[in-house]
C-alpha positions as CSV (number, residue, x, y, z in Angstrom):
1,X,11.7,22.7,-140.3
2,X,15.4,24.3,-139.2
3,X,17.1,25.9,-142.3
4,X,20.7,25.6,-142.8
5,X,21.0,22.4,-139.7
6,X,22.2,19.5,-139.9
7,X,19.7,16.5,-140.0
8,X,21.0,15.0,-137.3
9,X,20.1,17.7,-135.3
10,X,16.7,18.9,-136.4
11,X,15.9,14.7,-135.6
12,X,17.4,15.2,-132.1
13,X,15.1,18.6,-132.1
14,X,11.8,16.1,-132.9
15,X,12.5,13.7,-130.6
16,X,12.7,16.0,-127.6
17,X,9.4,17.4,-128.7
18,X,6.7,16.3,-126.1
19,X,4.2,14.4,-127.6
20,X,1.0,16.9,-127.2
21,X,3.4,18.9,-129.4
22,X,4.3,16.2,-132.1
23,X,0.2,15.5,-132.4
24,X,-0.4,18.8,-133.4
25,X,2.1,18.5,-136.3
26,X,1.7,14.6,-136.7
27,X,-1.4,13.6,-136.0
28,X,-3.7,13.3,-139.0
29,X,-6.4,12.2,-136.7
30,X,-5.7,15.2,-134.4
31,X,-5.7,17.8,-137.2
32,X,-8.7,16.2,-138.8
33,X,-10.3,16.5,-135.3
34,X,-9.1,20.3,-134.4
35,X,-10.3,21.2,-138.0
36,X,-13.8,19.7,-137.9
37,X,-14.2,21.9,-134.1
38,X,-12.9,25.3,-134.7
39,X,-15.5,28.2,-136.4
40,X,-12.7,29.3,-138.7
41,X,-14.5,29.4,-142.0
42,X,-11.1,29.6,-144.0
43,X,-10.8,25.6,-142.5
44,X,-12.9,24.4,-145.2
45,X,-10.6,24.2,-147.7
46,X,-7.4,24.2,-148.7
47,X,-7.9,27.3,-151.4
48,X,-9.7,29.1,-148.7
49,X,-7.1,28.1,-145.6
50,X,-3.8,29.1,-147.6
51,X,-5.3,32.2,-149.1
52,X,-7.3,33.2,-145.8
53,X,-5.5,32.2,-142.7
54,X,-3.0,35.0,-141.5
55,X,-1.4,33.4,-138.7
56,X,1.8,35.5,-137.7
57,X,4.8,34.9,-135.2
58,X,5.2,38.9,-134.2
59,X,7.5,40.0,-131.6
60,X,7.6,36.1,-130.5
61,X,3.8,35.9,-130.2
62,X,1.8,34.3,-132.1
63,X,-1.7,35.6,-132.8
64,X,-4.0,36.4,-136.5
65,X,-6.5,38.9,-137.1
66,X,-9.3,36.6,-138.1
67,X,-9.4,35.3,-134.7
68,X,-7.2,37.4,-132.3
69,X,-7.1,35.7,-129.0
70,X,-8.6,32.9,-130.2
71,X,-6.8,29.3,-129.8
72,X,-6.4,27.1,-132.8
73,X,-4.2,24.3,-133.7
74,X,-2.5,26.0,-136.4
75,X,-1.2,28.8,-133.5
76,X,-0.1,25.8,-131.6
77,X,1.9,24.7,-134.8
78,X,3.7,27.4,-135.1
79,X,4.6,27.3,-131.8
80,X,6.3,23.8,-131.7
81,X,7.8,24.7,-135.0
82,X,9.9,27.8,-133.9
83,X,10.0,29.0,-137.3
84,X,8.5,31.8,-138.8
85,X,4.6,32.8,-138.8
86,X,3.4,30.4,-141.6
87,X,5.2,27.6,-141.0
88,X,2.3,26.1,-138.6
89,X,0.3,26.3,-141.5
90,X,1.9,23.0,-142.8
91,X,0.0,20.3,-141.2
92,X,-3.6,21.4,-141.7
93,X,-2.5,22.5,-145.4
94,X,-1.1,18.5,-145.6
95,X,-4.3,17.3,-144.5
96,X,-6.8,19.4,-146.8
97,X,-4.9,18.7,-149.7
98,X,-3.5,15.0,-149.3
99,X,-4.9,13.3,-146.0
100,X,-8.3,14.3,-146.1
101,X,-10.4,11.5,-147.8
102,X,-8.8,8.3,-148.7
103,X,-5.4,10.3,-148.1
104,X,-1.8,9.8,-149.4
105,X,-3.0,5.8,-150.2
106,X,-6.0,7.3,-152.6
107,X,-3.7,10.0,-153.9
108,X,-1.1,7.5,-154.9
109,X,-3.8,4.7,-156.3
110,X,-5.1,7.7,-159.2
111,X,-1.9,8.9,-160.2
112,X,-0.9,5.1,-160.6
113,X,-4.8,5.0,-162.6
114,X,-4.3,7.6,-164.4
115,X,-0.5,7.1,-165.6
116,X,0.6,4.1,-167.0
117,X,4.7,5.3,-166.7
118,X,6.3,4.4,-163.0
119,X,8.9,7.9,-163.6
120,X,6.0,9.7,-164.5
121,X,4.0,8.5,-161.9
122,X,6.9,10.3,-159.8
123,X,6.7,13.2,-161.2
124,X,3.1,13.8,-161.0
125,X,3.1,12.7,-157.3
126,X,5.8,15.5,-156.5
127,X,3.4,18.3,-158.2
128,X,0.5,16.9,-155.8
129,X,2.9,16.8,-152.9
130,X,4.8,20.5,-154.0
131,X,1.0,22.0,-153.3
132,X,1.1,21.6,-149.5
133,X,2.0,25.1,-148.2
134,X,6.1,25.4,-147.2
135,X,6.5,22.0,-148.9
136,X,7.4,23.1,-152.4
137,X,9.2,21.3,-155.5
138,X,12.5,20.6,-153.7
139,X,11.3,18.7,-150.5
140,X,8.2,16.8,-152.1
141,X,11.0,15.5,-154.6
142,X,13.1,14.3,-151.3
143,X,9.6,12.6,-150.1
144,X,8.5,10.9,-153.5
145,X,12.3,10.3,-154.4
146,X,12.8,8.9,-150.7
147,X,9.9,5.9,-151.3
148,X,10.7,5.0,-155.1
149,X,14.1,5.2,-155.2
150,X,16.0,2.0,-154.2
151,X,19.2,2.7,-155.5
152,X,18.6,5.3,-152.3
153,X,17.7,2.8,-149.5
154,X,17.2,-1.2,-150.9
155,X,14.3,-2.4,-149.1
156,X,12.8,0.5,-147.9
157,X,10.9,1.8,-150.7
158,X,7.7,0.8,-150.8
159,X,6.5,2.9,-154.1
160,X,8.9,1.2,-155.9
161,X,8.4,-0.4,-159.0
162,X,4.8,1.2,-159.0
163,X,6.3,4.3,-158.3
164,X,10.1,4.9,-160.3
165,X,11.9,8.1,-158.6
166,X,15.5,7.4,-160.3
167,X,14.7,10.2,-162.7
168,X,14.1,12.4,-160.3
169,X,16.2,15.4,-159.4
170,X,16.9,17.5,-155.6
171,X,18.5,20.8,-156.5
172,X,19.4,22.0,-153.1
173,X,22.6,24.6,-152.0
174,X,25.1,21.8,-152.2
175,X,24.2,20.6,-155.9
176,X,23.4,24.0,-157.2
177,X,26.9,24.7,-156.4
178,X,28.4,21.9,-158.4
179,X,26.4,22.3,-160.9
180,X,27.2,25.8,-161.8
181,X,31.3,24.7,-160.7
182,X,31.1,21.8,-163.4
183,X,28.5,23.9,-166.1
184,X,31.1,27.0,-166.5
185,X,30.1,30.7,-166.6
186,X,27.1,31.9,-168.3
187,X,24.9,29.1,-167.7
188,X,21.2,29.5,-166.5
189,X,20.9,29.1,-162.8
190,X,17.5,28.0,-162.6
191,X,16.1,24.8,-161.1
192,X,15.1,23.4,-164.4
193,X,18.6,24.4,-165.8
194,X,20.2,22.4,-162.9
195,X,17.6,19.6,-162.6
196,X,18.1,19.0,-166.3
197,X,22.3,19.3,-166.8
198,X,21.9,16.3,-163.9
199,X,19.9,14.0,-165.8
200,X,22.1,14.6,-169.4
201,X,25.5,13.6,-167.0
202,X,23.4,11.2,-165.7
203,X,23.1,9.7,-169.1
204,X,26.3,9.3,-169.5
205,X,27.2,6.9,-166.8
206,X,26.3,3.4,-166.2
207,X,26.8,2.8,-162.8
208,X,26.4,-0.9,-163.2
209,X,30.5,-0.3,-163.3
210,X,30.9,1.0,-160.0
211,X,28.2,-1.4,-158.4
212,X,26.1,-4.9,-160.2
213,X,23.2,-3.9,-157.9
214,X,22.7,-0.3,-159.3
215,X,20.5,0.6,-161.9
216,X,22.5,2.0,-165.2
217,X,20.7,5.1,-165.1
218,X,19.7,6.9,-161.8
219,X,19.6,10.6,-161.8
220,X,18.7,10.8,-158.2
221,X,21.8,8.5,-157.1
222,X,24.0,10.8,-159.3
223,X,22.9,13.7,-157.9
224,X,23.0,12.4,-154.2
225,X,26.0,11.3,-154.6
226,X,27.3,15.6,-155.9
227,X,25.6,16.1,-152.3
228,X,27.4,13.9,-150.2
229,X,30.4,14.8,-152.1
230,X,29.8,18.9,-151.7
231,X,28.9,18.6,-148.0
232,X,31.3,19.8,-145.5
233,X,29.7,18.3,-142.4
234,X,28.4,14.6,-143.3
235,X,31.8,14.2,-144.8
236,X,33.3,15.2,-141.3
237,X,30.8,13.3,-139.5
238,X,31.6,9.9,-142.1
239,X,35.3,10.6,-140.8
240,X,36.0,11.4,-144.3
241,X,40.7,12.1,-144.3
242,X,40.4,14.9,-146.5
243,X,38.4,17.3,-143.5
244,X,42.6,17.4,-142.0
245,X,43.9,18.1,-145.3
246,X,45.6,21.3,-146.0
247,X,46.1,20.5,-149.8
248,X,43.8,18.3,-152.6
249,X,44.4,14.5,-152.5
250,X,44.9,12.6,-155.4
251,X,41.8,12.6,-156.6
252,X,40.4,15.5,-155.7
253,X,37.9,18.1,-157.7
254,X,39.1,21.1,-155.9
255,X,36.3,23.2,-157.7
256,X,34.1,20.6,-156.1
257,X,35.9,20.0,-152.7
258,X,34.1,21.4,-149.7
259,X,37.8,21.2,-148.0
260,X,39.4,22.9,-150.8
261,X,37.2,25.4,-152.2
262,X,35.8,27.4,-149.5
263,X,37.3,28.4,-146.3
């Protein structure tokens, strides 16, 4: 929603939201509802909605020229989201694509039908997920991962072991950074190049000796854990001693080190 905030504040952002605002980006029934009422015809699917609907944020108005003047739940969207033209485009792309029929519950039972591997399973459900428009590869992996990933949050997966997202991979600024810091010069600085240099370091440490409970091999955890490392303000807001430091510490990656390497 809010590029380059904190989490804790776009959740502070949501909860102020009134809730005729949060139905118009929440509510499945709403959408379903709004969708079924309007004469749009580029509502009828979501091929024809993401290709056809041109709703723009202009000069802080937001308007289209389909339907100029005309009110619409996708105009509303983009109103409560703030962000640029498109973004309202999210929920009603979400519910063509995934919540329309049997929604995310039938999308989940075929991929679980038709593959018989639980970390396949993830990756397939991210590529069904990465099709909503503004979702992309990077935040369906957070979704997926988020459910089938224990190692993330015990007891609050509920994919999981249907559903196995320890091989997954979230290349955001953070990572990317510490990748190419840890890779050297020269290296491709693609998603794929990232994603995949994660998972070969990943290979290489069992992390059944840092905690019993841990799987041996867990990607995700190893790249959530270059995150939390590389992140200036959760480490601050964890109280972490190094954010007063003026030199390394003992055991510091300075290459790596939010405190050390940039200003």
């Amino acid at each position: 929603m809010y590029q380059a905030l904190r989490d804790v504040v776009i959740m502070r952002r949501q909860r102020s939201l009134p809730q005729a605002s949060m139905r118009v980006v929440a509510d499945a029934t709403f959408v379903k509802r709004s969708i079924a009422r309007h004469e749009c015809p580029v509502l009828h699917s979501a091929g024809a909605f993401e290709e056809g609907c041109d709703v723009a944020k202009v000069g802080g108005v937001v308007d289209c020229g389909r339907c100029p003047g005309v009110s619409c739940h996708v105009k509303d969207a983009t109103v409560v989201f703030n962000r640029m033209g498109d973004m309202g485009k999210l929920p009603t792309s979400a519910w063509l694509r995934l919540w329309k029929g049997g929604g995310a519950r039938e999308v989940l039972a075929e991929v679980c039908h038709d593959e018989a591997s639980p970390t396949k399973r993830a990756v397939l459900l991210v590529e069904r997920f990465a099709r909503v428009h503004r979702v992309g590869r990077k935040l369906a992996t957070m979704f997926v991962s988020a459910l089938s990933t224990p190692a993330l949050a015990p007891g609050l997966t509920p994919w999981f072991p249907d559903v196995d997202g320890n091989d997954l991979v979230v290349v955001d600024t953070n990572v990317a950074r510490a990748v190419d810091a840890l890779r050297g010069p020269g290296a491709p600085r693609t998603y794929g190049a990232r994603e995949q240099w994660v998972r070969e370091q990943a290979a290489l440490i069992d992390l059944r000796e840092l905690r019993a409970d841990l799987p041996s091999y867990s990607p995700r955890l190893v790249q959530q854990a270059l995150y939390a490392f590389c992140s200036r303000s959760n480490r601050m807001a964890r109280g972490d001693p190094c954010s007063g430091r003026t030199s390394p510490c003992s055991s510091c990656a300075p290459a790596l080190c939010p405190f050390m390497s940039r200003p």
